[in-house]
C-alpha positions in Angstrom: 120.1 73.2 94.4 123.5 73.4 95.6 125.0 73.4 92.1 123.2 76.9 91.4 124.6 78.8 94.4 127.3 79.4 92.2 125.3 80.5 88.8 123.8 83.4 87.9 120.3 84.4 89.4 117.6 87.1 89.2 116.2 88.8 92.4 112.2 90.3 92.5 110.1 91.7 95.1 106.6 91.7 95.4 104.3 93.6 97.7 102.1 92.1 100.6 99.3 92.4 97.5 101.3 90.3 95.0 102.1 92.5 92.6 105.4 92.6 90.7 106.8 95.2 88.8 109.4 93.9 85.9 111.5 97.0 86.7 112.3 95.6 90.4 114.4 92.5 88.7 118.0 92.7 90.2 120.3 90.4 88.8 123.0 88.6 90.6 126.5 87.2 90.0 125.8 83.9 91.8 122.2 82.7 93.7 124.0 82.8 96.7 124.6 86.7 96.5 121.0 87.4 95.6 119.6 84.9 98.8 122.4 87.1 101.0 120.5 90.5 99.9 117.5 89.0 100.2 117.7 88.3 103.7 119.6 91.4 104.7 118.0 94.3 103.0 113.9 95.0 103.4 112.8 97.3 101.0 109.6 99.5 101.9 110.0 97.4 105.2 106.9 94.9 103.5 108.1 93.7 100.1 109.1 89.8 100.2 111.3 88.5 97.4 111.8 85.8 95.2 114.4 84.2 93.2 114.6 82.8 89.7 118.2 80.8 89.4 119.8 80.0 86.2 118.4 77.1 85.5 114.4 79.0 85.7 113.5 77.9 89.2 111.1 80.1 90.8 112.2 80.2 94.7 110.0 81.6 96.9 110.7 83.5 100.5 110.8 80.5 102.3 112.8 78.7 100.1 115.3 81.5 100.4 115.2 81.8 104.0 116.1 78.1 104.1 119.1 78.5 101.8 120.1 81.2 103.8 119.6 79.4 107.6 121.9 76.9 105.7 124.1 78.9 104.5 125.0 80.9 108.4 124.6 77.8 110.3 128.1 76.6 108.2 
């Protein structure tokens, strides 16, 4: 996983209901700048987001927030 902090990746958010709208995709220079805005902005205050790295790995919240606990505790 390490390798794709560095690589392109796509940012989505998804409502409490789990919907997705295609239009929400925000696409990042590197994974790592996508997990930083995920954990630092909170659209609509209830939207959670997932990742998609350059490789197609789907990472989900939590999977982000670990990345990103790693990422601050270094």
């Amino acid at each position: 996983m390490h390798a794709e902090l560095h690589k392109p990746a796509r940012l989505q958010y998804w409502s409490a209901g789990h919907t997705a709208d295609e239009r929400g995709i925000i696409e990042f220079d590197t994974l790592e700048d996508a997990i930083t805005f995920a954990m630092t902005q909170n659209p609509a205050n209830r939207e959670l987001a997932w990742a998609r790295t350059a490789s197609g790995q789907v990472l989900s919240p939590e999977q982000i927030a670990a990345l990103w606990e790693v990422s601050v505790s270094h």
